[in-house]
Backbone as JSON, one array per atom type, in Angstrom:
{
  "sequence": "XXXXXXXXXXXXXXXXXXXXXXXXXXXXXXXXXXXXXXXXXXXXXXXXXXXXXXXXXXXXXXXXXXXXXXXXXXXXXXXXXXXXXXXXXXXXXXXXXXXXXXXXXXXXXXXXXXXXXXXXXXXXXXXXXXXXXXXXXXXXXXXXXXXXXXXXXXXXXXXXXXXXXXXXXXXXXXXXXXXXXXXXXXXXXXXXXXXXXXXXXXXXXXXXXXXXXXXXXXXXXXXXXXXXXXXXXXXXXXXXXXX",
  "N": [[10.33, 10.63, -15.38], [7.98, 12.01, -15.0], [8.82, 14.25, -13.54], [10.95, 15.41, -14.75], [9.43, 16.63, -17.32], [8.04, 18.24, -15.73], [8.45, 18.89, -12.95], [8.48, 19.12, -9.28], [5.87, 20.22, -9.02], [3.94, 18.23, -10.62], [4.68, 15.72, -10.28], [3.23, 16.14, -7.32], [0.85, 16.39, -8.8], [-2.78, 16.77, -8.41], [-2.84, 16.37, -5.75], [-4.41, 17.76, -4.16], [-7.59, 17.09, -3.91], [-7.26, 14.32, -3.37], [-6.17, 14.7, -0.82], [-8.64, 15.63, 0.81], [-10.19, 13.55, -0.15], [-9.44, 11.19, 1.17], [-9.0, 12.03, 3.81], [-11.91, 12.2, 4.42], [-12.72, 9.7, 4.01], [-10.78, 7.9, 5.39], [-11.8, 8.71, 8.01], [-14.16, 7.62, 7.89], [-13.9, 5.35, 7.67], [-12.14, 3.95, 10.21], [-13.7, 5.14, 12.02], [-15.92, 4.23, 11.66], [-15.1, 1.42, 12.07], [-14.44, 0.55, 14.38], [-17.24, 1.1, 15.61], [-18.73, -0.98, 14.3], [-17.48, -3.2, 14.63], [-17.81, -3.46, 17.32], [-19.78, -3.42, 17.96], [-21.14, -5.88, 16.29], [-19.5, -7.88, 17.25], [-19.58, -7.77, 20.34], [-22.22, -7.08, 20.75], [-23.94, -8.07, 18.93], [-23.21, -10.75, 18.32], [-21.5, -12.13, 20.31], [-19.74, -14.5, 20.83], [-19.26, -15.43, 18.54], [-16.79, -16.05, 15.54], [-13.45, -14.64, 15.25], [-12.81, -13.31, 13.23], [-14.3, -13.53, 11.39], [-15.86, -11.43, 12.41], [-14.33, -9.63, 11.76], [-14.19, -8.99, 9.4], [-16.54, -8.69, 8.78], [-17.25, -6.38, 10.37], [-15.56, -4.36, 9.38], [-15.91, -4.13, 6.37], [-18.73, -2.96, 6.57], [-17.98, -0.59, 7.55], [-15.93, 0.63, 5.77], [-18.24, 0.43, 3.51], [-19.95, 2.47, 3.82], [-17.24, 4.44, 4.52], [-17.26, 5.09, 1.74], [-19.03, 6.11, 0.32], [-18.62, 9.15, 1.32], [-15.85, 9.18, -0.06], [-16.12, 9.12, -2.95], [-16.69, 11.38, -4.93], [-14.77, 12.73, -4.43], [-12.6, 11.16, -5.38], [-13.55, 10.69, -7.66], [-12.69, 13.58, -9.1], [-9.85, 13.27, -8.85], [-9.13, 11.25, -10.12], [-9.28, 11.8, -12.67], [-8.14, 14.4, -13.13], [-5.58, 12.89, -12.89], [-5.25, 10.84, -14.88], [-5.6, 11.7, -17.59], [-4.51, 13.01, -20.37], [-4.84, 16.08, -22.66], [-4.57, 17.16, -19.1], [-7.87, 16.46, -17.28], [-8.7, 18.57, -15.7], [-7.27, 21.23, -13.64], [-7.25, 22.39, -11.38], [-8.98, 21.46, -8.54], [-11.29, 22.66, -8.15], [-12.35, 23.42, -10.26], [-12.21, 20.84, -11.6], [-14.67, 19.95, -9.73], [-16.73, 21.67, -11.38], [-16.9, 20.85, -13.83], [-17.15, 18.56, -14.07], [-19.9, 18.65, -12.42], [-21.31, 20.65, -14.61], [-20.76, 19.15, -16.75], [-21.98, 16.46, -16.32], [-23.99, 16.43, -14.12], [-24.36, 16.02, -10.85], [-24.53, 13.62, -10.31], [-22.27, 12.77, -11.85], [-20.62, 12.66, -10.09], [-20.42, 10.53, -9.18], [-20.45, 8.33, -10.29], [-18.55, 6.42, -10.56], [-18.91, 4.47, -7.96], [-20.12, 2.66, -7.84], [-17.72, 0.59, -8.8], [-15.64, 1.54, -6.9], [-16.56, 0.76, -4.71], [-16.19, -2.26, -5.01], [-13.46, -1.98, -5.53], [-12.26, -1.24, -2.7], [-14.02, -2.39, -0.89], [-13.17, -4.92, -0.64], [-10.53, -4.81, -0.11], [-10.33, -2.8, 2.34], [-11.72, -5.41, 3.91], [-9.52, -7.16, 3.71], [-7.34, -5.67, 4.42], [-7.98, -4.89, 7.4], [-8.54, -7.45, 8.78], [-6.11, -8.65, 8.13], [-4.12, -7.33, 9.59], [-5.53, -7.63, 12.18], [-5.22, -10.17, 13.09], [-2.09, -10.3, 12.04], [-0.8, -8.63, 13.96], [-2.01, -10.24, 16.48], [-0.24, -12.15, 15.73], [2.26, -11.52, 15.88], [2.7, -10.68, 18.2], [2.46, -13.67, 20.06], [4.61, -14.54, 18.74], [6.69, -13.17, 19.79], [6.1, -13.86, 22.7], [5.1, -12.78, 24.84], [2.25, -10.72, 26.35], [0.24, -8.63, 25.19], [-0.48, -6.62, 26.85], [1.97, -6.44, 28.1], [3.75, -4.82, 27.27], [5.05, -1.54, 26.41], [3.53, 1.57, 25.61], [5.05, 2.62, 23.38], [6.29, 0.61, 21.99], [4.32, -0.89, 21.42], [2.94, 0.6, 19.15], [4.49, 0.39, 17.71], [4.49, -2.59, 16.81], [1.91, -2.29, 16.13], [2.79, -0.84, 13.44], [4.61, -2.34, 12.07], [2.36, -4.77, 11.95], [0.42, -3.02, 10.04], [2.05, -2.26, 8.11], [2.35, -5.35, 6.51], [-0.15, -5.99, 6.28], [-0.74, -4.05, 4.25], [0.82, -5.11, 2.15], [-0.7, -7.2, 1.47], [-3.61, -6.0, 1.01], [-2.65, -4.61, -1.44], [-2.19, -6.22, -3.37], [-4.61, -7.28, -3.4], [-6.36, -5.5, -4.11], [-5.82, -4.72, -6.45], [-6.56, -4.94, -9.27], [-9.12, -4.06, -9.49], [-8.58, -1.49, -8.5], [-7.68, -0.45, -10.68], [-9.12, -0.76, -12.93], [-11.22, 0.84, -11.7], [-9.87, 3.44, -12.26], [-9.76, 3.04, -14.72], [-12.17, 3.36, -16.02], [-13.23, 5.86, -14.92], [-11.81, 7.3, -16.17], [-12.02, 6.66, -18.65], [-14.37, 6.42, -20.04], [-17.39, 6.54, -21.99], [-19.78, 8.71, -22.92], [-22.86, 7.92, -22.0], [-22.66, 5.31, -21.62], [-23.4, 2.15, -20.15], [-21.84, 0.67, -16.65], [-21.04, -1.96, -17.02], [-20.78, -2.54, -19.6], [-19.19, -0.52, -20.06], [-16.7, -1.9, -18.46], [-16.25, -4.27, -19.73], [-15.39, -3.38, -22.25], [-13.38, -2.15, -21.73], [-11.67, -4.2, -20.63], [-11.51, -5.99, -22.67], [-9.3, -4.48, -24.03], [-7.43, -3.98, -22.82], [-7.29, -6.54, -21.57], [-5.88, -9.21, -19.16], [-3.56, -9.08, -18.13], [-2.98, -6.35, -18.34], [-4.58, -5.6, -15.72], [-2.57, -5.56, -14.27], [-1.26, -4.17, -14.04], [1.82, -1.94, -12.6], [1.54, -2.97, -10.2], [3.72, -3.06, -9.07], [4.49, -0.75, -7.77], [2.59, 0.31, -6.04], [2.0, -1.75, -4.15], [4.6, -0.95, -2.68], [4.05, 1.54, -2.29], [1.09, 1.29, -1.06], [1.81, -0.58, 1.13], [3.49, 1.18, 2.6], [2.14, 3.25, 2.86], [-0.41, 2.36, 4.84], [1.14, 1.07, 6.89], [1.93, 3.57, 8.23], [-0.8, 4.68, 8.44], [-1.68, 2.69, 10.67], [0.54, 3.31, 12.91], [-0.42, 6.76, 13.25], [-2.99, 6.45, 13.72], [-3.13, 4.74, 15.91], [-1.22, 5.83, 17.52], [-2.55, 8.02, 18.36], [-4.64, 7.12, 19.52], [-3.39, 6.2, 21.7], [-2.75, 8.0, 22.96], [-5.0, 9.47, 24.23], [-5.19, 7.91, 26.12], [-6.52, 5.1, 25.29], [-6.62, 1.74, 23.93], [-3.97, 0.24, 22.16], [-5.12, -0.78, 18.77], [-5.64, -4.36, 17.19], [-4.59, -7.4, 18.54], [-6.52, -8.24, 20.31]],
  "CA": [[9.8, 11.33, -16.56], [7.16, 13.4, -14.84], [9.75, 15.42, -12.29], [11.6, 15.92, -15.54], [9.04, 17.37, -17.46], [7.1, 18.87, -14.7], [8.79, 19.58, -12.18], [8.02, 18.77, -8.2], [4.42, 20.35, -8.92], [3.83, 17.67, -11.56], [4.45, 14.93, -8.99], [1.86, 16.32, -6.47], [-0.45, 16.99, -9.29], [-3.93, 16.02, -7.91], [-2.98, 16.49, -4.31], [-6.02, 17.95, -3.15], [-8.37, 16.25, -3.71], [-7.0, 13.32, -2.82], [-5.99, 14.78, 0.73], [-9.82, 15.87, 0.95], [-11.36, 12.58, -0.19], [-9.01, 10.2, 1.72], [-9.25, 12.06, 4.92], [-13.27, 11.54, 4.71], [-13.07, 8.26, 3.86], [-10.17, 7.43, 6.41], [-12.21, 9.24, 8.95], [-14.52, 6.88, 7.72], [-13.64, 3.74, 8.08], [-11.58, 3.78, 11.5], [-14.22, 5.33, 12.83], [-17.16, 3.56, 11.69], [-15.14, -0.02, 11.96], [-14.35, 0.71, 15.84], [-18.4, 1.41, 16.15], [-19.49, -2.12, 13.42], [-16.52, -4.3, 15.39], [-18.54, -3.25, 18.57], [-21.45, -3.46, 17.52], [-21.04, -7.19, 15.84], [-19.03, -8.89, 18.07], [-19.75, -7.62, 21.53], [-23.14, -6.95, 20.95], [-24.84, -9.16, 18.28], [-22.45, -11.94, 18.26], [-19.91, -12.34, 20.78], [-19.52, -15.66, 20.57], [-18.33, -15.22, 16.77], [-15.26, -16.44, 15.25], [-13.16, -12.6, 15.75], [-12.25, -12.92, 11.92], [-15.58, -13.18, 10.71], [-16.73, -10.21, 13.26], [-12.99, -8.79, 11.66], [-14.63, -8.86, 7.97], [-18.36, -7.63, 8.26], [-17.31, -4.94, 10.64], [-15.1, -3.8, 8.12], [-17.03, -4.32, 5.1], [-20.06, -2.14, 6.77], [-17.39, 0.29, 7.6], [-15.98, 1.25, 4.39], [-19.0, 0.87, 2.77], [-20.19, 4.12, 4.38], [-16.74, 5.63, 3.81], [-16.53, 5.21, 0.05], [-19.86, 7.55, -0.04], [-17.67, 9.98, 1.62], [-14.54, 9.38, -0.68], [-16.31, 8.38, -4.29], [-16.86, 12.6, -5.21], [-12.85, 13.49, -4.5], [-11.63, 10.05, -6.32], [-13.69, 11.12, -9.05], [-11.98, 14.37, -9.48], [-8.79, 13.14, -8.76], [-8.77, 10.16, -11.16], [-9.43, 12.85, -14.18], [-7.36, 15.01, -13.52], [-4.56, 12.32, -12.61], [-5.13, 9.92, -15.84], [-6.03, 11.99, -18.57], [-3.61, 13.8, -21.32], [-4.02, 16.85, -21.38], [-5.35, 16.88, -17.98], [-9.38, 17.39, -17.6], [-8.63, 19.63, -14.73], [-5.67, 21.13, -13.21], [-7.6, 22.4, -10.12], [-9.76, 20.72, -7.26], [-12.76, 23.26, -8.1], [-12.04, 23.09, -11.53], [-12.8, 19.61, -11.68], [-15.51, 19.72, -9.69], [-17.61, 22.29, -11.83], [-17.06, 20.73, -14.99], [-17.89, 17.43, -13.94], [-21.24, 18.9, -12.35], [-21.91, 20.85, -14.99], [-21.64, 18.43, -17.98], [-22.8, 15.31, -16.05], [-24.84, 16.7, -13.13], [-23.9, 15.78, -9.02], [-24.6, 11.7, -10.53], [-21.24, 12.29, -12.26], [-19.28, 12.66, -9.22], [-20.76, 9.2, -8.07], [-20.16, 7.37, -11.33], [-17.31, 5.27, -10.04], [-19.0, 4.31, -7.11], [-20.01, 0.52, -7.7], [-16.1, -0.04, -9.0], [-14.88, 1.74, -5.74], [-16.97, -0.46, -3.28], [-15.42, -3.3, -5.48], [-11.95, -2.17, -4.85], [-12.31, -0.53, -1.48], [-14.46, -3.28, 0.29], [-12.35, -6.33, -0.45], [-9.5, -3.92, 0.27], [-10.38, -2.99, 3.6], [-11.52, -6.54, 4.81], [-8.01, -7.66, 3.63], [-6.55, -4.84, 5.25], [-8.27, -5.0, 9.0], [-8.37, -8.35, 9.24], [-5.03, -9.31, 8.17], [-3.58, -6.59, 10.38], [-5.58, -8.27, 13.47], [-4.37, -11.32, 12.97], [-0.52, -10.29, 12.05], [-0.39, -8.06, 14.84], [-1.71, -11.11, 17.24], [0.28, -13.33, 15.62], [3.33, -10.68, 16.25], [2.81, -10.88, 20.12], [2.44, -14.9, 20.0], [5.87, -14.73, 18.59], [7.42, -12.44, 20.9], [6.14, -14.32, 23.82], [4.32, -11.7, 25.67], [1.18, -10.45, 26.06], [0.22, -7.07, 24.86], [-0.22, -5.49, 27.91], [3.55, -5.97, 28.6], [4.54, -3.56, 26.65], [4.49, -0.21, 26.67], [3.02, 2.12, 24.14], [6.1, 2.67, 21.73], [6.43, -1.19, 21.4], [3.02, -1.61, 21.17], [2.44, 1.13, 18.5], [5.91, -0.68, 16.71], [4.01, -3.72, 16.31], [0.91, -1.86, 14.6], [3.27, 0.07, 12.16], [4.68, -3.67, 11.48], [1.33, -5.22, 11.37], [0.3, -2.42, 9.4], [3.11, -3.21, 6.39], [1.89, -7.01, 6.25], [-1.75, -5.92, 6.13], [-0.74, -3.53, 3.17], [0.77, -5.8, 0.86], [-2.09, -7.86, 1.21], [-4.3, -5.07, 0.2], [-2.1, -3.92, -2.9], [-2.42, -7.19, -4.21], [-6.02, -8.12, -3.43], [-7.31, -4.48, -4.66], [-5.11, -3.75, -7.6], [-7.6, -5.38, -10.69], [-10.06, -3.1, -9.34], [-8.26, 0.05, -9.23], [-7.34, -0.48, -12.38], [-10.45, -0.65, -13.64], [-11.65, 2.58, -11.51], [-8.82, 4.5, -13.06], [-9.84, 3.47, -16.52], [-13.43, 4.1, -15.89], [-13.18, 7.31, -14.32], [-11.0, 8.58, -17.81], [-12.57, 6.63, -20.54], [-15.94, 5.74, -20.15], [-17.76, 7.12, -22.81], [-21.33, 8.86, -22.64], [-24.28, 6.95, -22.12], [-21.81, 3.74, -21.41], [-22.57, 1.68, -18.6], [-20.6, 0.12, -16.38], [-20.76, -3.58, -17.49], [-20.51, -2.47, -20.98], [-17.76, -0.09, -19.95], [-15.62, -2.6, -18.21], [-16.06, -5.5, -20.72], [-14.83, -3.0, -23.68], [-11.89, -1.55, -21.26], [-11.23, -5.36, -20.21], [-11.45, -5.91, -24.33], [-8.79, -3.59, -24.63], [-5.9, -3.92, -21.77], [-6.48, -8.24, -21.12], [-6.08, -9.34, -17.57], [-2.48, -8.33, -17.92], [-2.88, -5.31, -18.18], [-4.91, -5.01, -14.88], [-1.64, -5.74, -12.96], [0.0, -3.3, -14.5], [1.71, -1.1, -11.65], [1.42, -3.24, -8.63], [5.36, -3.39, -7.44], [4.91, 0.23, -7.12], [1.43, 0.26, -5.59], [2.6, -2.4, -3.07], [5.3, -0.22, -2.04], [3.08, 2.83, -1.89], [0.24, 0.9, -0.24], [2.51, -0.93, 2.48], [4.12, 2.56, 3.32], [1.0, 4.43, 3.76], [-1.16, 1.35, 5.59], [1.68, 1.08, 8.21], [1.85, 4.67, 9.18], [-1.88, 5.02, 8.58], [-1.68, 2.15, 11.73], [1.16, 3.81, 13.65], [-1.06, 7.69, 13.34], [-4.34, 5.91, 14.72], [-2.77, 4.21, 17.4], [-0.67, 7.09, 18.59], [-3.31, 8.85, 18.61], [-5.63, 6.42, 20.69], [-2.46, 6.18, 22.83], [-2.74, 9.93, 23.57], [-6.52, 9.52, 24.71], [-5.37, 6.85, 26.89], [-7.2, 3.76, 24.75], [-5.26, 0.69, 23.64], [-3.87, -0.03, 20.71], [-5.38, -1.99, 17.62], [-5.08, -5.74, 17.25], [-3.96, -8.19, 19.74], [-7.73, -8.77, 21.06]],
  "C": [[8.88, 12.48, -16.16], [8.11, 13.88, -14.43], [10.3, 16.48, -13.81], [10.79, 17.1, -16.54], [8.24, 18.45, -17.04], [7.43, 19.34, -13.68], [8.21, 18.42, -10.59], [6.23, 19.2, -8.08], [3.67, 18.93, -9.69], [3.96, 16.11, -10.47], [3.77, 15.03, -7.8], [0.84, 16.56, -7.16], [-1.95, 15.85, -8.71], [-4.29, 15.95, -6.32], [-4.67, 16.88, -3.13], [-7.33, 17.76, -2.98], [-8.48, 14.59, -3.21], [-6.42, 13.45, -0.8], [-7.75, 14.88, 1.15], [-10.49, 14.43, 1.39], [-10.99, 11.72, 1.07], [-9.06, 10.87, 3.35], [-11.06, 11.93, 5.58], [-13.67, 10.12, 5.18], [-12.36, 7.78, 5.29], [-11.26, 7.7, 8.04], [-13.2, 8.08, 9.58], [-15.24, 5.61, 8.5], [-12.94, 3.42, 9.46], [-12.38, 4.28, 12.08], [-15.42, 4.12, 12.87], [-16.65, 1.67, 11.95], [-15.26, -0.12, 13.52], [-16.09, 0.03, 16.19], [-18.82, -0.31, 15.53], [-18.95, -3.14, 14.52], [-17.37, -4.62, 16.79], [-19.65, -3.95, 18.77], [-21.8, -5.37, 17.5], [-20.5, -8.41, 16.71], [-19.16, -8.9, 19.61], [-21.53, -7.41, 21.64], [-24.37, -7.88, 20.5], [-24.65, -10.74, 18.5], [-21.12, -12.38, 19.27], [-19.7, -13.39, 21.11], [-18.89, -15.76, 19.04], [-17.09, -15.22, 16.87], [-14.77, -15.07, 14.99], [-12.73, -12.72, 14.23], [-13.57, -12.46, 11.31], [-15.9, -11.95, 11.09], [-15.54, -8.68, 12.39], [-13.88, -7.85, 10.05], [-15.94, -8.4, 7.93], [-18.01, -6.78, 8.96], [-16.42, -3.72, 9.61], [-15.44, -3.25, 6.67], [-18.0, -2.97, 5.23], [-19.09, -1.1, 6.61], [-17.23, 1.24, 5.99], [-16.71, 1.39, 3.25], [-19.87, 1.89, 2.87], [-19.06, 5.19, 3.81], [-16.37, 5.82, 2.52], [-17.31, 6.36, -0.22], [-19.03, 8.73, -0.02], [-16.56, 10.61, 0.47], [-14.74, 9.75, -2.43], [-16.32, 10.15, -4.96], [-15.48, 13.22, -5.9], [-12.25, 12.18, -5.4], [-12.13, 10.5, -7.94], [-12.91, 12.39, -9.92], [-10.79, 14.03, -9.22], [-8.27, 12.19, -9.83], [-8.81, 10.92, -12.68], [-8.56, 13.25, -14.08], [-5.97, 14.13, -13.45], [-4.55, 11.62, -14.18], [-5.58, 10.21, -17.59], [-5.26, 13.03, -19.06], [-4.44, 14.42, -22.48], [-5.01, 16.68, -20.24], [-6.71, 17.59, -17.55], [-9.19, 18.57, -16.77], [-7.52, 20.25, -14.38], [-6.17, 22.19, -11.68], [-8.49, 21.49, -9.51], [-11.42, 21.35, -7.89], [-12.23, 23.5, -9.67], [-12.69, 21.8, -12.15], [-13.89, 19.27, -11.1], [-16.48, 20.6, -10.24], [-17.37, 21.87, -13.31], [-17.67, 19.25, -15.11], [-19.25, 17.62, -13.67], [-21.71, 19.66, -13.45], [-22.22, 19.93, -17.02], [-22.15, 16.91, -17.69], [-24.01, 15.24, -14.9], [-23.95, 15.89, -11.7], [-23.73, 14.45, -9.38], [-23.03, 11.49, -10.98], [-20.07, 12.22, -11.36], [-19.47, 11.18, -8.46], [-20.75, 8.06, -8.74], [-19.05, 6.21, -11.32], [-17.45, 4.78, -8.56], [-19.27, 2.75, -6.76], [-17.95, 0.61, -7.98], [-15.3, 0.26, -7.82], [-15.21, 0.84, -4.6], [-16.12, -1.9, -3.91], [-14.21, -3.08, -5.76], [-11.93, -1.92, -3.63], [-12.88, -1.69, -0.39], [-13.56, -4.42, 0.65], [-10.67, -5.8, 0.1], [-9.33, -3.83, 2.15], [-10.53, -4.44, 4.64], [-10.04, -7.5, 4.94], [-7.31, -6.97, 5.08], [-7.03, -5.18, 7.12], [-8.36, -6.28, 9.38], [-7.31, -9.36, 9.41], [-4.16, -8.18, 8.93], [-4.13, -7.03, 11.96], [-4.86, -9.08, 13.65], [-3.14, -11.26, 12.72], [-0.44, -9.29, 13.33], [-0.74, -9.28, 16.21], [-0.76, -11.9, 17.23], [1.99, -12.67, 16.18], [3.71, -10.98, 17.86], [2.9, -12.45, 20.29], [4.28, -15.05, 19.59], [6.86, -14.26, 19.56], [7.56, -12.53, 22.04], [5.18, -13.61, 25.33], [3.18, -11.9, 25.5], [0.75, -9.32, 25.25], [0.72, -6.67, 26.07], [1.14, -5.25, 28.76], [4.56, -5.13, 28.58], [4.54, -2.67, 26.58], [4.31, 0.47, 25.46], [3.88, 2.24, 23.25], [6.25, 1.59, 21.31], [5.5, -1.28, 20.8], [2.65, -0.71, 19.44], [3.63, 0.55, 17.41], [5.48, -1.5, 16.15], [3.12, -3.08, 15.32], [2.09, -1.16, 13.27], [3.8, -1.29, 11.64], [3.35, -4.51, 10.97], [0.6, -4.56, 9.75], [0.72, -2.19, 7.84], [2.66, -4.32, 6.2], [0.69, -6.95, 5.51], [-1.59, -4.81, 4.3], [-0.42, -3.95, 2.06], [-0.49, -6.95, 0.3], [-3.28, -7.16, 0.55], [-4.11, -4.26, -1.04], [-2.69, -5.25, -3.65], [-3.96, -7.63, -4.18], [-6.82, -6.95, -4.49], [-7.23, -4.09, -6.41], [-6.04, -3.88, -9.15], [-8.47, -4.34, -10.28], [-10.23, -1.99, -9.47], [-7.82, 0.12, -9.9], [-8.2, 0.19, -12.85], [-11.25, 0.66, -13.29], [-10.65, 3.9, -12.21], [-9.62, 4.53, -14.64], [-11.81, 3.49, -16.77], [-13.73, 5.56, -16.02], [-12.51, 8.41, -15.99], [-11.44, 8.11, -18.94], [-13.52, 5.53, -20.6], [-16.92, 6.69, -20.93], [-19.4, 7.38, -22.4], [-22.07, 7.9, -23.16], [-24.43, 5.33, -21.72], [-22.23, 3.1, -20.26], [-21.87, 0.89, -18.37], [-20.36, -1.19, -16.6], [-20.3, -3.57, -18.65], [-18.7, -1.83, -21.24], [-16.29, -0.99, -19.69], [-15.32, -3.83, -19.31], [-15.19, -4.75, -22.25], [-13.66, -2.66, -22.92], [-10.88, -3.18, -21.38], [-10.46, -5.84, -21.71], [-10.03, -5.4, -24.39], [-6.86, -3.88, -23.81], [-5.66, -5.61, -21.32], [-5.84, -7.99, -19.58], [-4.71, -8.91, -16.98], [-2.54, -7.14, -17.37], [-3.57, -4.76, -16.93], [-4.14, -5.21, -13.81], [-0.42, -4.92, -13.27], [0.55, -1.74, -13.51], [1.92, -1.68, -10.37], [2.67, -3.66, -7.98], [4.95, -1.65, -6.69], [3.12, 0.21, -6.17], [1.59, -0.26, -4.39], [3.67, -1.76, -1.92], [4.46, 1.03, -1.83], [1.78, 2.64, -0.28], [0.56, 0.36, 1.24], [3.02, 0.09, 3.42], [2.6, 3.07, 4.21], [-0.16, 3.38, 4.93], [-0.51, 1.2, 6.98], [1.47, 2.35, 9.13], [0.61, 5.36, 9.57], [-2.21, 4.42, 10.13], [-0.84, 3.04, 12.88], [0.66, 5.82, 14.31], [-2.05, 7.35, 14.45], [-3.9, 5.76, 15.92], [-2.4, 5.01, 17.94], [-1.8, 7.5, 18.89], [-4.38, 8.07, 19.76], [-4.7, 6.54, 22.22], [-2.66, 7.67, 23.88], [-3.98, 9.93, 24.05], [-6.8, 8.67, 25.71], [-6.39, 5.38, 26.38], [-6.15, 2.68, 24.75], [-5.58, 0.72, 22.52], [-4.58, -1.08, 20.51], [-5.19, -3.15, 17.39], [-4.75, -6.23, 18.73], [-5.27, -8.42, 20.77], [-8.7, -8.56, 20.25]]
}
């Protein structure tokens, strides 16, 4: 229905801010989980069970990169969910948001994003350790048997596992940031907001979307794994998972 009435622009509408935010955030979180993971389990705790060390380094992580992301989701969720659309540029949307809610309104969906985004990510990195160990356990090997295209094979597999897990754990949440972000009325807050949205759509309705989400989220989670890793590969590191 969009292509049809819209065209191929009409299906990227929103693009750029969403390349913006998500390369902050991504930048983020793989960077800052590397540094928490470090930090937590080799330094504070290394004796710690590696899931637990999997889930607070994670956690800390993306709760740094949502700051990052929460600005560009805000303009992207307007102009994406609202008929006609509040914006139909990047800087468009962000000067109308600053100038009828001030800089606070680009940060107004920032509790609902840590409450999709955190439980999101600990899904995501910790069920991608663990399916990518559990990957090598099956296969009989070790890691280090393999050579980098195998090895970066497994993350882009781990990587799909870890994403349906994160469609499904996150999806009530970004619901709820979607219908925040487009129809939260002045002066509203957010307890009041969500209990009248909740009011309105029933718990149904916050699963409304998640075959395609799942498929979206599994796509981009694998190759988000199979990018990283190459890329560590190319710097001479080792890949992700499997220790």
């Amino acid at each position: 229905m969009i292509y049809r009435s819209e065209g191929i622009r009409g299906v990227f509408f929103g693009w750029s801010p969403t390349f913006i935010g998500y390369s902050f955030q991504g930048a983020g979180k793989y960077g800052f989980y590397e540094v928490f993971k470090y930090l937590y389990g080799d330094r504070l705790a290394p004796n710690a069970n590696k899931t637990l060390v999997y889930l607070a380094a994670s956690a800390s992580a993306e709760s740094l990169a949502d700051i990052a992301l929460c600005p560009w989701e805000a303009i992207k969720v307007r102009m994406q969910t609202t008929l006609p659309p509040y914006a139909h540029s990047l800087r468009e949307g962000f000067i109308k948001i600053v100038s009828q809610e001030g800089y606070a309104g680009l940060y107004k969906g920032l509790y609902p994003l840590w409450g999709r985004q955190i439980p999101y990510t600990m899904v995501k990195f910790a069920t991608f350790e663990e399916a990518v160990s559990a990957i090598y356990i099956f296969l009989g090997k070790p890691k280090e048997s393999y050579n980098s295209f195998q090895q970066t094979s497994v993350s882009f597999l781990g990587g799909y596992i870890a994403g349906i897990g994160c469609a499904v754990v996150s999806h009530p949440a970004d619901m709820m940031v979607s219908k925040l972000n487009s129809d939260r009325k002045a002066g509203e807050g957010a307890g009041q907001a969500m209990t009248r949205i909740y009011g309105s759509i029933g718990f149904r309705g916050l699963w409304n979307g998640l075959p395609v989400r799942i498929f979206m989220i599994g796509t981009l989670t694998a190759f988000q794994w199979l990018i990283y890793d190459s890329f560590k590969v190319y710097l001479g590191l080792p890949t992700t998972g499997g220790h």
